[in-house]
C-alpha positions as a printed Julia matrix, in Angstrom:
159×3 Matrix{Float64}:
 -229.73   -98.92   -96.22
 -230.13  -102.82   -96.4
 -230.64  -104.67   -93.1
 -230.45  -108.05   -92.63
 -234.28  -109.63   -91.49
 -232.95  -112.0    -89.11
 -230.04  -109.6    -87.6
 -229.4   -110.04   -84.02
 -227.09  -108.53   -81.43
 -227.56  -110.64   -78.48
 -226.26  -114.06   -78.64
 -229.01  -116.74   -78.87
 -228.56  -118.3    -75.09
 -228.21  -122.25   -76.01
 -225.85  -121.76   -79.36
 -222.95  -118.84   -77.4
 -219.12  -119.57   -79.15
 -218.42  -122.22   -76.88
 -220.48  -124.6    -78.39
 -220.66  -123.42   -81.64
 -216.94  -124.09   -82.36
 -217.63  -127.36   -80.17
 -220.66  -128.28   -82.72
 -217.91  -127.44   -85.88
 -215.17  -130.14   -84.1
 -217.47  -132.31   -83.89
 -218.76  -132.3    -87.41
 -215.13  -131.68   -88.37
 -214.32  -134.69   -86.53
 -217.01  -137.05   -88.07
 -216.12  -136.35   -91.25
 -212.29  -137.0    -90.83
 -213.79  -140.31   -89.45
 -215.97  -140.83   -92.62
 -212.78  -139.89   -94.87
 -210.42  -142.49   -93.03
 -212.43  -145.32   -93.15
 -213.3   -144.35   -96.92
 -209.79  -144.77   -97.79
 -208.92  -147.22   -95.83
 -211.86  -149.29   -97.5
 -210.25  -148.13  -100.8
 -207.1   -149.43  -100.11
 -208.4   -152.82   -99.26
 -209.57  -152.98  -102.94
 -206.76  -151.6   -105.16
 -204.08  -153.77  -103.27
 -203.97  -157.28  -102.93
 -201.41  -160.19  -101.8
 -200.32  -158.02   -99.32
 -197.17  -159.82   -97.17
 -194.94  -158.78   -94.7
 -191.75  -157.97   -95.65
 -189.07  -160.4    -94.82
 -185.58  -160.72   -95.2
 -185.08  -156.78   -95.08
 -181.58  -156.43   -93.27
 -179.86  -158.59   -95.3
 -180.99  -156.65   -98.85
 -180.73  -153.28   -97.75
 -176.95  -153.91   -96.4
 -175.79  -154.7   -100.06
 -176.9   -151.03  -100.82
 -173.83  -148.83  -100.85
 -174.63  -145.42  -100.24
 -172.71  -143.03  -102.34
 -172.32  -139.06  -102.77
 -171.93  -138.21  -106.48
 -172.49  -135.35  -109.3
 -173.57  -135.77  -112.61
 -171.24  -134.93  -115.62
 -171.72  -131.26  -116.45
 -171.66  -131.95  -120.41
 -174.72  -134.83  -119.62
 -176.33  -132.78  -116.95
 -176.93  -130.18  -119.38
 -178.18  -132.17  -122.47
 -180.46  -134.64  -120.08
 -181.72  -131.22  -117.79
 -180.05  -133.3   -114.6
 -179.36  -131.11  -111.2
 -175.28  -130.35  -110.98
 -175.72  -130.32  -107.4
 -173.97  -133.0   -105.71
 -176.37  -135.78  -105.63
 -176.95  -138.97  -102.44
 -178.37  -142.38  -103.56
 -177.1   -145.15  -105.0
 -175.28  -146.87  -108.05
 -178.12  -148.52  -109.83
 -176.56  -151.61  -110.54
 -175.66  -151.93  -107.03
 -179.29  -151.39  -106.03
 -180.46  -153.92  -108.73
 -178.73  -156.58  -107.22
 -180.44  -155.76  -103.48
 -184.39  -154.72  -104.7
 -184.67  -155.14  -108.45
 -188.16  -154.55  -108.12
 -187.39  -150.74  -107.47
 -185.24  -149.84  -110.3
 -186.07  -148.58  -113.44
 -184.25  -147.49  -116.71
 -185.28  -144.98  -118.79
 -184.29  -143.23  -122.01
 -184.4   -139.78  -122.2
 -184.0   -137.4   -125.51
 -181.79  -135.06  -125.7
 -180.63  -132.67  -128.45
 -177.57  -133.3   -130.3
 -178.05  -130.81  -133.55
 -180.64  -128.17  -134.52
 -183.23  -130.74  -135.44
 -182.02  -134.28  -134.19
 -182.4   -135.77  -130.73
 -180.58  -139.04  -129.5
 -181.3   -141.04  -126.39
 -179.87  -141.68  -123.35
 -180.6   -144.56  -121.3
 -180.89  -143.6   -117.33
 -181.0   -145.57  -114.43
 -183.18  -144.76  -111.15
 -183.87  -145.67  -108.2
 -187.52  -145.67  -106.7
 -186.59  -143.91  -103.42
 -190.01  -144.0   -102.52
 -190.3   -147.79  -102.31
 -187.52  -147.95  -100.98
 -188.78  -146.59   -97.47
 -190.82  -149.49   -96.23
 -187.96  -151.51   -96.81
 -185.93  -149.62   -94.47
 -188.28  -149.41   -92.07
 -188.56  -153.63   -92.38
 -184.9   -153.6    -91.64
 -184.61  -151.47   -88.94
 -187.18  -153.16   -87.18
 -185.0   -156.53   -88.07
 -182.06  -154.99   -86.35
 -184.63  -153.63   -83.05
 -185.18  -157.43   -82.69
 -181.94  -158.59   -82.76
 -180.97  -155.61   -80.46
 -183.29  -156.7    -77.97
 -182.37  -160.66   -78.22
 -178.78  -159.41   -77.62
 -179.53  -157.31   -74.57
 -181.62  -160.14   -73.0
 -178.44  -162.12   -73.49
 -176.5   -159.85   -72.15
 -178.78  -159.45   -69.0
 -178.96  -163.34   -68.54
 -174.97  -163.51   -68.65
 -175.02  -160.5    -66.17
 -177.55  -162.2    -64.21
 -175.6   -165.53   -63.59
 -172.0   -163.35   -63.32
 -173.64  -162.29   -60.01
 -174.63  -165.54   -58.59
């Protein structure tokens, strides 16, 4: 029967659980440290003229949101989802961020050995979500001007 050399059955007195699973957080924890600051180091390289964004509110409220399906005949050729579908009309969304739509063709079979293309607009969603986030912190400052107005017309009301 094989036996391990170094087996022991009492725990070694310094190194119980306690501080073993302390001593693996820790490590854990250092590298997690070592991993952010890696990337965040990476990201300083890849991007550059980084900006704020400005202006936010005003672009995102010419987006109109819209519920829609795809045609079943185009859904089919173009393998598009025939559930009913949230965005917007890319046009629309051209005029607000231009920089976040894209048109693509797409082949699709129209006979046993011929394909035709159809163009397709989309919307990068993705980008999208920083720009939302720049407007809604637009609108948090001008909800907090308005309620310091609001206090400082209470505040005189009183007087």
């Amino acid at each position: 029967m094989f036996k391990p050399r170094f087996a022991k059955t009492e725990p070694i007195p310094y190194f119980n659980n306690y501080k073993i699973i302390y001593m693996k957080r820790a490590i854990s924890f250092a590298v997690l440290l070592i991993a952010a600051s890696l990337k965040i180091s990476a990201q300083e390289v890849v991007q550059n003229n980084v900006k704020p964004v400005e202006n936010a509110l005003n672009q995102v409220t010419k987006l109109q949101p819209v519920s829609f399906n795809y045609d079943k005949t185009w859904a089919e050729k173009l393998k598009l989802s025939t559930k009913p579908q949230y965005g917007f009309v890319g046009t629309d969304a051209k005029t607000a961020f231009p920089e976040i739509i894209s048109v693509q063709a797409k082949n699709y079979a129209s006979g046993k050995n011929a394909f035709k293309n159809a163009t397709i607009t989309k919307v990068d969603y993705e980008s999208l979500v920083p720009l939302l986030v720049a407007s809604i912190k637009e609108q948090q400052e001008q909800i907090e001007q308005l309620r310091a107005e609001v206090n400082s017309l209470k505040s005189r009301n009183t007087k």
